[in-house]
TORKOL-4160 file (C-alpha; in steps of 0.2 Angstrom, whole numbers, padded with zeros to 4 digits, m for minus):
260
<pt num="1" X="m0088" Y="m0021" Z="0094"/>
<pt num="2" X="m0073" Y="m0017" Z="0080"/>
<pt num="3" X="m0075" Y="m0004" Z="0069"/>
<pt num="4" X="m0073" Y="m0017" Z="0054"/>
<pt num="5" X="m0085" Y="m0030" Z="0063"/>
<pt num="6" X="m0092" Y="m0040" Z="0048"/>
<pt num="7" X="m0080" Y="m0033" Z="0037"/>
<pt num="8" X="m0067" Y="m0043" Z="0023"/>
<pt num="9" X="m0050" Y="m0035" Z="0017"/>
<pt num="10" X="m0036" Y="m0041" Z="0004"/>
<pt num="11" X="m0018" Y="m0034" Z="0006"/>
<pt num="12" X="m0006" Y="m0037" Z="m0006"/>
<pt num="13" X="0011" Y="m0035" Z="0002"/>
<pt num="14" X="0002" Y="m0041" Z="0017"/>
<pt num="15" X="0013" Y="m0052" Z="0027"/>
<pt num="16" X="0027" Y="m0039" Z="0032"/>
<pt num="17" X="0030" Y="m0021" Z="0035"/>
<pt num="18" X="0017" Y="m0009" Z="0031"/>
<pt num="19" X="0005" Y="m0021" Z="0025"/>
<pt num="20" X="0006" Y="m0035" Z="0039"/>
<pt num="21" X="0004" Y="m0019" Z="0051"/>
<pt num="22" X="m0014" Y="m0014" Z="0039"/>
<pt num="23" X="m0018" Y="m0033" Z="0041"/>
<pt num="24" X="m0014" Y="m0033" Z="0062"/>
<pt num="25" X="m0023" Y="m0016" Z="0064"/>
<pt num="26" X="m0039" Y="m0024" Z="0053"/>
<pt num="27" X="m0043" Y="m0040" Z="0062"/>
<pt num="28" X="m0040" Y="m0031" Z="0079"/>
<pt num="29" X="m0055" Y="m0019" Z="0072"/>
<pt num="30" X="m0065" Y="m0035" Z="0068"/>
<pt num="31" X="m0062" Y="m0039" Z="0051"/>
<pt num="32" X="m0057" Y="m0054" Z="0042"/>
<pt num="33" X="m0041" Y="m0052" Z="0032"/>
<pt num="34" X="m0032" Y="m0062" Z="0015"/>
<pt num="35" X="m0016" Y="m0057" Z="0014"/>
<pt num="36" X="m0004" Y="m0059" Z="m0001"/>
<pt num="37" X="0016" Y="m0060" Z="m0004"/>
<pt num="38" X="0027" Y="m0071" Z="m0012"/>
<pt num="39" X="0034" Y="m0081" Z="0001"/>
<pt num="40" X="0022" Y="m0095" Z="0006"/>
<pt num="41" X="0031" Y="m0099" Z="0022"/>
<pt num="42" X="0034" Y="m0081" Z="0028"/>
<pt num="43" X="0013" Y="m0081" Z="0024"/>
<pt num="44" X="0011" Y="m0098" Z="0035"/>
<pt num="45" X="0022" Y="m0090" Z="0049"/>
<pt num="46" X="0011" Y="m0074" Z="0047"/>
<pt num="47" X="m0008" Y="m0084" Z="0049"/>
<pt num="48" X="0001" Y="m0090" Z="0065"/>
<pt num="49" X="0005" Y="m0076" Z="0071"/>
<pt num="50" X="m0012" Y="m0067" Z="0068"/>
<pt num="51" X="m0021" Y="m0082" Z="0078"/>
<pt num="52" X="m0035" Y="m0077" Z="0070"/>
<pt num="53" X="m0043" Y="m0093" Z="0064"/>
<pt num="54" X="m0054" Y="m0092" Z="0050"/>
<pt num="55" X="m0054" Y="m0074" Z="0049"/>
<pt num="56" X="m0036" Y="m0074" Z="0041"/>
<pt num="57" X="m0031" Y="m0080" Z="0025"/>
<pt num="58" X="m0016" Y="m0082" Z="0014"/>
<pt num="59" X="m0012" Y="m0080" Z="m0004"/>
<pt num="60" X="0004" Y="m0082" Z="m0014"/>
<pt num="61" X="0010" Y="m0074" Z="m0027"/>
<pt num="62" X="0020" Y="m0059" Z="m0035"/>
<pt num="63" X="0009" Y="m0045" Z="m0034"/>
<pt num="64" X="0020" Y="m0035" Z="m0048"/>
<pt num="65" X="0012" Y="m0047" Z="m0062"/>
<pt num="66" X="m0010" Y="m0047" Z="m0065"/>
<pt num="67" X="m0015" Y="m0065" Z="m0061"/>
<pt num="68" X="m0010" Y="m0064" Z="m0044"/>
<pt num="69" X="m0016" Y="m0046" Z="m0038"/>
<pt num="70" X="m0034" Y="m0052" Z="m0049"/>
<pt num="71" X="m0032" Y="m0069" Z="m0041"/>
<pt num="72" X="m0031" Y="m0063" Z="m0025"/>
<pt num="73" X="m0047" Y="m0052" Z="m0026"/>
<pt num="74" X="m0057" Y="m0067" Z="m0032"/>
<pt num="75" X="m0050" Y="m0078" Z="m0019"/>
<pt num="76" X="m0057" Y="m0065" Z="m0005"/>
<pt num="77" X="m0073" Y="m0065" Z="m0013"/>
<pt num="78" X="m0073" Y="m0084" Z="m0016"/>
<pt num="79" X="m0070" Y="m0087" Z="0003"/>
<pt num="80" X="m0078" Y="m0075" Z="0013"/>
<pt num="81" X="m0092" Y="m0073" Z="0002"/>
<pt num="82" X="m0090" Y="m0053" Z="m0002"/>
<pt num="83" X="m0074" Y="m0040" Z="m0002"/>
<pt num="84" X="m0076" Y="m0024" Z="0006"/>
<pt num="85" X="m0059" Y="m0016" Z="0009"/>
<pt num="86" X="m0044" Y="m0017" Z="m0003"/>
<pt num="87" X="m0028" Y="m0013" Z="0002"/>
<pt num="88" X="m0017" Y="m0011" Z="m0015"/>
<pt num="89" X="m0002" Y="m0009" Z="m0002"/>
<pt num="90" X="0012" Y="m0019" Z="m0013"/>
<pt num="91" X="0028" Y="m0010" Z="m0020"/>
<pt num="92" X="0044" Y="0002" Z="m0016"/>
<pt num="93" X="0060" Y="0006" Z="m0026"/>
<pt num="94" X="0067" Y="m0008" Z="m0036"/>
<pt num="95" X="0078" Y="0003" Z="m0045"/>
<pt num="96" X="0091" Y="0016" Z="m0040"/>
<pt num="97" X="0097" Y="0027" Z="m0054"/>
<pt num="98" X="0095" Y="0044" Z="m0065"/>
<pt num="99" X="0083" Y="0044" Z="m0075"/>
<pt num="100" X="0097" Y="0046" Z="m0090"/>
<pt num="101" X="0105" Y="0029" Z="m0087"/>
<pt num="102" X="0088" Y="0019" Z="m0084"/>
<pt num="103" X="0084" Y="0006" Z="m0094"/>
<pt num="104" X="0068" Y="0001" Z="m0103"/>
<pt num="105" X="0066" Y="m0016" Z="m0092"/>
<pt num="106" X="0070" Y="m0006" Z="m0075"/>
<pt num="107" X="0057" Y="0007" Z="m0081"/>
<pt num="108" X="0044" Y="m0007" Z="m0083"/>
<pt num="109" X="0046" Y="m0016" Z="m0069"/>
<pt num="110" X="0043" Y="m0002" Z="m0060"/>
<pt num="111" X="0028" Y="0003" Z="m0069"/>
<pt num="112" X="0020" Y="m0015" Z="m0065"/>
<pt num="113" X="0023" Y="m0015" Z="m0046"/>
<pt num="114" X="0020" Y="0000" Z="m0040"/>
<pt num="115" X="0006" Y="0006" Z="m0053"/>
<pt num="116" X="0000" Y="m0006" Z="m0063"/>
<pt num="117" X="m0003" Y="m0020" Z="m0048"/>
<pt num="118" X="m0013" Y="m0004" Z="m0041"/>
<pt num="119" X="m0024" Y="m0001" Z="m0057"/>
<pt num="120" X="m0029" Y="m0021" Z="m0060"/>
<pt num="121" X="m0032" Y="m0024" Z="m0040"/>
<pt num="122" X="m0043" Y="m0007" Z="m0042"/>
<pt num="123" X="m0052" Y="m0011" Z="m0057"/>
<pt num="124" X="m0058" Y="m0031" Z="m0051"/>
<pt num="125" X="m0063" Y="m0023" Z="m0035"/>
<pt num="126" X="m0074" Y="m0012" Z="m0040"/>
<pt num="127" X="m0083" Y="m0022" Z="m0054"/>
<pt num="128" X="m0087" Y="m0032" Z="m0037"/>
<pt num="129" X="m0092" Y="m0017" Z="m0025"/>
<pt num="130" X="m0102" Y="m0008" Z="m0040"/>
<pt num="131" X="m0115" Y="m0021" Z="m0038"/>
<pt num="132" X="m0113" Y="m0020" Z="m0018"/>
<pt num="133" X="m0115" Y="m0002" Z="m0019"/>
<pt num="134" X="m0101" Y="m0002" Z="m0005"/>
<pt num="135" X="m0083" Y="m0004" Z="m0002"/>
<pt num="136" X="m0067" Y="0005" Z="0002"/>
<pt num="137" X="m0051" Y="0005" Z="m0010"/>
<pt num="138" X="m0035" Y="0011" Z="0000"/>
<pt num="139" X="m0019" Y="0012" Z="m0009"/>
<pt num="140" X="m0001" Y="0016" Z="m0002"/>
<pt num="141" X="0006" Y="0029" Z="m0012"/>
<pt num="142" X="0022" Y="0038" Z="m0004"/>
<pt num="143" X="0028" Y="0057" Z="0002"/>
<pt num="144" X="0037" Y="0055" Z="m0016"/>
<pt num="145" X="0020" Y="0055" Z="m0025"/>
<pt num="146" X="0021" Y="0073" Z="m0021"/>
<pt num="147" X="0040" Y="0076" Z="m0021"/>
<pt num="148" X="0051" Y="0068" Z="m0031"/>
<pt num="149" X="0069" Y="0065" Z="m0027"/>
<pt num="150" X="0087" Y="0060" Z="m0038"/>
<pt num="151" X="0088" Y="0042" Z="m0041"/>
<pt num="152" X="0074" Y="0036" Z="m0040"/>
<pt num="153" X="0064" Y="0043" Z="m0055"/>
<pt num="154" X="0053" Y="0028" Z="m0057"/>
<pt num="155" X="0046" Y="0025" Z="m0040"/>
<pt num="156" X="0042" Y="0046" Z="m0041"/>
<pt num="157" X="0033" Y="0045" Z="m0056"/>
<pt num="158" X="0023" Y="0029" Z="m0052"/>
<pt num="159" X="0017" Y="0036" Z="m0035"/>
<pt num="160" X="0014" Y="0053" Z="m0045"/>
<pt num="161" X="0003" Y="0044" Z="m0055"/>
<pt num="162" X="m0006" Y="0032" Z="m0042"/>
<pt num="163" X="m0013" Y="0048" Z="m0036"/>
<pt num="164" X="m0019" Y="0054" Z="m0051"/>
<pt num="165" X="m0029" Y="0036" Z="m0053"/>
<pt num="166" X="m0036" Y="0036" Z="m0035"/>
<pt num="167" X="m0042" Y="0054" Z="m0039"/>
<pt num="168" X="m0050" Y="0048" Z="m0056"/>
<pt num="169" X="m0058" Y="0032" Z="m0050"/>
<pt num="170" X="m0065" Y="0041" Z="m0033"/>
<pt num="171" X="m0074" Y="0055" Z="m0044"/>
<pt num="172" X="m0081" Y="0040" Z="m0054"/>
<pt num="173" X="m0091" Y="0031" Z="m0039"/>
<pt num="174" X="m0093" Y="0043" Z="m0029"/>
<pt num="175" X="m0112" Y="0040" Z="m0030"/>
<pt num="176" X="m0110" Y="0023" Z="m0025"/>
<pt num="177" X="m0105" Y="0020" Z="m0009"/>
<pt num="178" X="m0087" Y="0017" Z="m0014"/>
<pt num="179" X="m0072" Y="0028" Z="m0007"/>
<pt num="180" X="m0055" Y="0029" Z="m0015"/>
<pt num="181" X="m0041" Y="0034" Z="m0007"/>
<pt num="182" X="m0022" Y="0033" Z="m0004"/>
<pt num="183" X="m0009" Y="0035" Z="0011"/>
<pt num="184" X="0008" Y="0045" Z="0008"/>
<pt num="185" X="0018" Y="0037" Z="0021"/>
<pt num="186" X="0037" Y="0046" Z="0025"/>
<pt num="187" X="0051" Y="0037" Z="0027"/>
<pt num="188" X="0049" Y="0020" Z="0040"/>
<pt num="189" X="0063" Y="0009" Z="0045"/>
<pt num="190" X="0056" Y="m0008" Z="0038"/>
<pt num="191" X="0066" Y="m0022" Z="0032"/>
<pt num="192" X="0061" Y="m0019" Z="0012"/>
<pt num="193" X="0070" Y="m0001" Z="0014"/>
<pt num="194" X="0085" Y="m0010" Z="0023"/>
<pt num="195" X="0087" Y="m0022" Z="0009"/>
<pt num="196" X="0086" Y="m0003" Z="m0003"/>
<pt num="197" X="0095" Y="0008" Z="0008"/>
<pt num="198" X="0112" Y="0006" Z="0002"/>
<pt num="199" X="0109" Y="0006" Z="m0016"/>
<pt num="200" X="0096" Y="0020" Z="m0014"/>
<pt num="201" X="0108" Y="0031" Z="0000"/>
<pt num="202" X="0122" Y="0032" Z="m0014"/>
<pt num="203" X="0110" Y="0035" Z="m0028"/>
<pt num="204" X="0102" Y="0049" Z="m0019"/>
<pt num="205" X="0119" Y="0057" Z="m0016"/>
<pt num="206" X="0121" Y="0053" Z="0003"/>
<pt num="207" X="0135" Y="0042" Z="0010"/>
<pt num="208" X="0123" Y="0027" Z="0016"/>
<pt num="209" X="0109" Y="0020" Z="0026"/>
<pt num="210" X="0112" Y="0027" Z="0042"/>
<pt num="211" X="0115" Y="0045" Z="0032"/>
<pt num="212" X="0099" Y="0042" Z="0023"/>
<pt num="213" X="0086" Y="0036" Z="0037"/>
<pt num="214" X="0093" Y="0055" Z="0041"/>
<pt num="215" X="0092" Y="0065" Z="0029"/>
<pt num="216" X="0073" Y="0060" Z="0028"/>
<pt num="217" X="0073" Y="0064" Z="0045"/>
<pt num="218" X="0078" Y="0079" Z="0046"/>
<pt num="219" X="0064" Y="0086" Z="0031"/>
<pt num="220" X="0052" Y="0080" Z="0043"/>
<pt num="221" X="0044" Y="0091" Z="0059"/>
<pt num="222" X="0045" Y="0075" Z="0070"/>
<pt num="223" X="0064" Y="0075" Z="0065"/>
<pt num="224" X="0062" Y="0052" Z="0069"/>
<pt num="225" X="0057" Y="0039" Z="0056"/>
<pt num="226" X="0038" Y="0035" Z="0056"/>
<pt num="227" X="0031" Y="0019" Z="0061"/>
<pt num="228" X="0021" Y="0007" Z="0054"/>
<pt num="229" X="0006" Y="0005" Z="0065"/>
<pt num="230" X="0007" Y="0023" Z="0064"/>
<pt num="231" X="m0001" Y="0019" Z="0044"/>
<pt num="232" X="m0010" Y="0005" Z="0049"/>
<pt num="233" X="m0020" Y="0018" Z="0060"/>
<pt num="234" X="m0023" Y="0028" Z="0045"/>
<pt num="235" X="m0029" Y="0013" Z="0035"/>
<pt num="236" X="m0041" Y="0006" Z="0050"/>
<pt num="237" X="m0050" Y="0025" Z="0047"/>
<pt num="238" X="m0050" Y="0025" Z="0030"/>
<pt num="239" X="m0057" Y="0006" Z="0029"/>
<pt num="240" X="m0070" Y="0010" Z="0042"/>
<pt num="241" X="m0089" Y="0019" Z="0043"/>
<pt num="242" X="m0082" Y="0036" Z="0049"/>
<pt num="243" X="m0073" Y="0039" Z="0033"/>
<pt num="244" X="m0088" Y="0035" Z="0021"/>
<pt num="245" X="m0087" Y="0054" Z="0016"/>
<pt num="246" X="m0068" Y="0055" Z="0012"/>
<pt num="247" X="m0065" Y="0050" Z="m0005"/>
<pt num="248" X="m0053" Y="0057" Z="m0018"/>
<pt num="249" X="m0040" Y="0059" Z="m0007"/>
<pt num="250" X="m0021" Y="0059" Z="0000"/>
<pt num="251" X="m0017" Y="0055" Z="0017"/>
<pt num="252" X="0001" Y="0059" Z="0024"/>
<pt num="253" X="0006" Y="0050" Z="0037"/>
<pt num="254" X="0026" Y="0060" Z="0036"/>
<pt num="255" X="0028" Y="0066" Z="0051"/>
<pt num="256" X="0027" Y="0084" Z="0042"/>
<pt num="257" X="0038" Y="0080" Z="0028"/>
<pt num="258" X="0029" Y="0087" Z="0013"/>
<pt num="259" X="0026" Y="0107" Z="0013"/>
<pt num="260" X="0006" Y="0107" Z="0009"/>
């Protein structure tokens, strides 16, 4: 017996990093999964790995624009016949700069990956798990949608607000057997912040990767990078029966990064 036995998850950003660790930790619990990226093959090669036969699923797509993250939803629900976990997981920096020398399209491409993708995958969702009565929405937010650091104003102020929206839309189906909550992770080695870390070191006044992976460390208790599987854990609590009384809430998983 899983936790999730029974159970059907969507991921966007599913097939690497955090979300392909969310996606592991789920079908281990029993679940069956659809996960979502932009690379059809990296989504083939991550079925195989899965080897999870008909209980994993992929689906393609640019989760920053509202066709695919809506797509994706229906596809779940087309397939497996109901949705009960989604996992608005997609996003990170895509812009390194001061706030005084970012430009309007940088602004807004932030603003549609990391909080709109979250507000149209939340609002399908729940038009489907309102008439279910049931259902879990998990959204990864970040330690940043409490702090806020130079250089990256826009992925600060999206995550900001992504809480604010979990917090609304929990108090709004409370009553229906729906939760609603999101998971600050700290900083985690993963090839999306590899493919940032120069840009973002320099911008955040260090001298590069090696000096930013540190730098996070060192605000943290646990003085090491976190792990994936270390949010994936989080997630699989969240997604499951035991948590159908935490709603309206933020989970780090920082290693003691943020002060309260």
């Amino acid at each position: 017996m899983g936790k999730l036995d029974g159970k059907v998850a969507c991921i966007t950003g599913g097939t690497r990093s955090i979300g392909r660790a969310m996606a592991d930790a789920f079908i281990a619990e029993g679940a069956s999964v659809v996960v979502n990226g932009r690379d059809e093959a990296k989504g083939m090669k991550c079925l195989e790995e899965m080897n999870a036969g008909d209980r994993a699923a992929f689906y393609g797509g640019d989760a920053s624009k509202q066709a695919t993250v809506e797509g994706l939803i229906a596809f779940t629900i087309e397939k497996y016949g109901q949705l009960d976990i989604c996992c608005l997981n997609s996003g990170g920096v895509l812009n390194t700069a001061p706030v005084f020398a970012m430009t309007d399209e940088e602004w807004n491409l932030e603003i549609d990956w990391n909080l709109n993708h979250v507000f149209w995958g939340m609002r399908k969702a729940l038009q489907h798990m309102m008439e279910r009565q049931t259902g879990r929405i998990i959204v990864t937010s970040s330690v940043e949608g409490k702090l806020g650091k130079p250089g990256i104003p826009g992925y600060a102020t999206t995550k900001h607000a992504v809480n604010g929206l979990v917090k609304a839309a929990a108090a709004e189906v409370g009553t229906l057997g729906i939760t609603v909550n999101s998971i600050l992770p700290g900083i985690i080695e993963t090839d999306i912040v590899r493919e940032t870390g120069p840009d973002s070191a320099i911008a955040m006044g260090v001298a590069g990767y090696d000096e930013l992976i540190d730098m996070f460390c060192q605000e943290s208790s646990i003085k090491r990078p976190n792990k994936v599987e270390e949010v994936a854990a989080v997630a699989v609590m969240l997604a499951s029966d035991a948590a159908r009384n935490i709603t309206g809430n933020m989970f780090p998983v920082d290693g003691g990064t943020m002060p309260y």
